[in-house]
N, C-alpha and C positions, 0 to 999 in steps of 0.2 A: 445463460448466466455463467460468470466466468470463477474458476475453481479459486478458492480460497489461497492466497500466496504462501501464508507458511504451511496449507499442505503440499502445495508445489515442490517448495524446498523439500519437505520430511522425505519424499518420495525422489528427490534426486537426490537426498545423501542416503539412501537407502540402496540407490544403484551404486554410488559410485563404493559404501561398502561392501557390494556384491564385489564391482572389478577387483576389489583391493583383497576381498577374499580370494577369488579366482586366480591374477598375481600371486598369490602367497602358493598356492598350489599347485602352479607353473614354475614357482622359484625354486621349490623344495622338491621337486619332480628333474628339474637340470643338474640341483646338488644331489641328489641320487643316481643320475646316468653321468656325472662328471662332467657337464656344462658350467659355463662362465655365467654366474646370476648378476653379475656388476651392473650390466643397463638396467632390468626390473628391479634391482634393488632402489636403485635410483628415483625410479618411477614409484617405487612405493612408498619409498620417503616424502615424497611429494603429496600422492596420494591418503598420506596417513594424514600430513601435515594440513591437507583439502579437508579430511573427514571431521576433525576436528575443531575447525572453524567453523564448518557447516553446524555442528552440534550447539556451538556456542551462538550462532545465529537465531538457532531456534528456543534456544531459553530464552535467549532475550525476547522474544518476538512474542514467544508465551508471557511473558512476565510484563509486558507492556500490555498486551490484550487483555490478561488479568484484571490487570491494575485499571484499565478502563472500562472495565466491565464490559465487553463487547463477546465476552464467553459467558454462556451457562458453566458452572460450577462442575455439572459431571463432563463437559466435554474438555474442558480444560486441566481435570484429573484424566482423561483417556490422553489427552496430547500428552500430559506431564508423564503417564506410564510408557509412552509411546519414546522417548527421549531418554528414559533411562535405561529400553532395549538399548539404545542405540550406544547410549554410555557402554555399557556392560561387553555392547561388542567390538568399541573401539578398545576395550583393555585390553577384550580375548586378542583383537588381529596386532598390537600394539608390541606384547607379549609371544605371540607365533614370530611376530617381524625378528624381534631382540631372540628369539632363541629359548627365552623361556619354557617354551613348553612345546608341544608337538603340531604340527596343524591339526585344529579343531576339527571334526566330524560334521560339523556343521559347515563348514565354509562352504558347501556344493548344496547345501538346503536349501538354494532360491531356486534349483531346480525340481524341488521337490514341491513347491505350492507356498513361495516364500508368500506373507500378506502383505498390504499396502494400507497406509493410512489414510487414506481417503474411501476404504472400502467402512458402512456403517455397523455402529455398536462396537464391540469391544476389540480391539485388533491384535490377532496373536498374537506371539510370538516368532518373528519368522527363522531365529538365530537355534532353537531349541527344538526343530522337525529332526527325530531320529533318521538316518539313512541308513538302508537295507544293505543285506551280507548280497542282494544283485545285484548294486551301482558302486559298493564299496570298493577302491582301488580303480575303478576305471576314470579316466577323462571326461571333461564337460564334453567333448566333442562324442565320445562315445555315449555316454548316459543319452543325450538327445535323441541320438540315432536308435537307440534301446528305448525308450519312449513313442519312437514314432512308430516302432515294430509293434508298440506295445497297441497304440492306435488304430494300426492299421487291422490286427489281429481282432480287437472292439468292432470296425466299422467292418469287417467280414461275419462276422456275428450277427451283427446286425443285422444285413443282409440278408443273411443266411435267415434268420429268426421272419424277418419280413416278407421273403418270399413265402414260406410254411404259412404265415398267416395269412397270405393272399389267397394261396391253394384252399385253405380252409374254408378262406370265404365262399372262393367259387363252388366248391364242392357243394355249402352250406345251401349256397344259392340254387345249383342245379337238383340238389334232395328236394326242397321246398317246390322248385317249377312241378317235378315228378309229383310230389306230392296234391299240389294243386290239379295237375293234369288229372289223376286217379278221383281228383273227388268230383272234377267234372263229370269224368264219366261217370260214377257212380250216382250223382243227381240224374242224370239224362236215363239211366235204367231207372233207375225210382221213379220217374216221371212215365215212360212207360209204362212199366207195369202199371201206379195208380189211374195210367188213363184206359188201360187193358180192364182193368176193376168196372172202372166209373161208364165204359163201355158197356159191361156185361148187366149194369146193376140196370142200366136205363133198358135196356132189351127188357126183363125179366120185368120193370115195371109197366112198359108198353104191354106185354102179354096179359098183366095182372090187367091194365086197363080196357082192353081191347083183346077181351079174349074171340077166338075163330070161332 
């Protein structure tokens, strides 16, 4: 089954306000080390000018499926809140671009577990994930690289945690064999002796019957 078109869209002007976040903190990264931002500027006026036609594509597109009734009610209050993230952060990058205000904290949150509108029930907020004082100031190219440290670090845990429980087992396994072994032999003496018994008991009644 082929995915619904206006969540196609929502999730590629979701990327393309990722790049245009990312641009902004490339741009303001060159004006800090005393780089020429002239070509990304360029590209982000374009890119602004992209994001917001993409926005107004998908009101309409909600406001026509509305209107045709081809939405349930509450999903069509989750696209409608899902559009006004997107408002909200075309001000914020609109705003970062003109100078207004600082580069947002957020513009690197899609490295952080930004959401997607095609994932089900209610879908974050992907523009309002706080970033930590250990990715703060670094680059997308480093934050990733500090992530996959961070993975790799997990999947040696892991590891590590699985071997120990493998040992466990065998261990578990070798106590039980011993254990099993001990109670063999211990039947196989019991079995003796009661035949040692049941020996003595038929002598003594032979005698009682058949006395010399």
């Amino acid at each position: 089954m082929s995915q619904d078109p206006w969540l196609q869209n929502y999730d590629a002007t979701c990327r393309l306000a990722q790049e245009v976040a990312e641009h902004l903190h490339e741009r303001n990264r060159q004006q800090r080390t005393g780089g020429n931002p002239a070509k990304i500027n360029m590209t982000l006026r374009a890119s602004l000018q992209k994001l917001k036609q993409n926005i107004s594509q998908l009101k309409e597109g909600l406001l026509r499926a509305s209107s045709a009734r081809r939405l349930m009610q509450p999903e069509a209050d989750r696209r409608q809140n899902l559009i006004d993230e997107l408002l909200t952060r075309e001000k914020q990058l609109n705003a970062t671009f003109r100078g207004d205000v600082t580069e947002p904290e957020s513009s690197r949150s899609t490295l952080m577990g930004m959401g997607s509108g095609t994932s089900g029930g209610g879908a974050a907020n992907p523009w309002l994930i706080n970033e930590s004082e250990d990715t703060r100031g670094l680059t997308f190219g480093e934050i990733k690289q500090q992530q996959q440290r961070v993975i790799e670090v997990q999947d040696a845990g892991l590891d590590a945690l699985a071997a120990v429980i493998s040992r466990h087992k065998i261990m578990g396994q070798e106590i039980g064999n011993e254990l099993d072994e001990q109670n063999v032999q211990t039947v196989i003496v019991c079995f003796y002796n009661i035949d040692g018994l049941l020996v003595g008991k038929r002598r003594r009644c032979t005698t009682l019957q058949y006395p010399v």
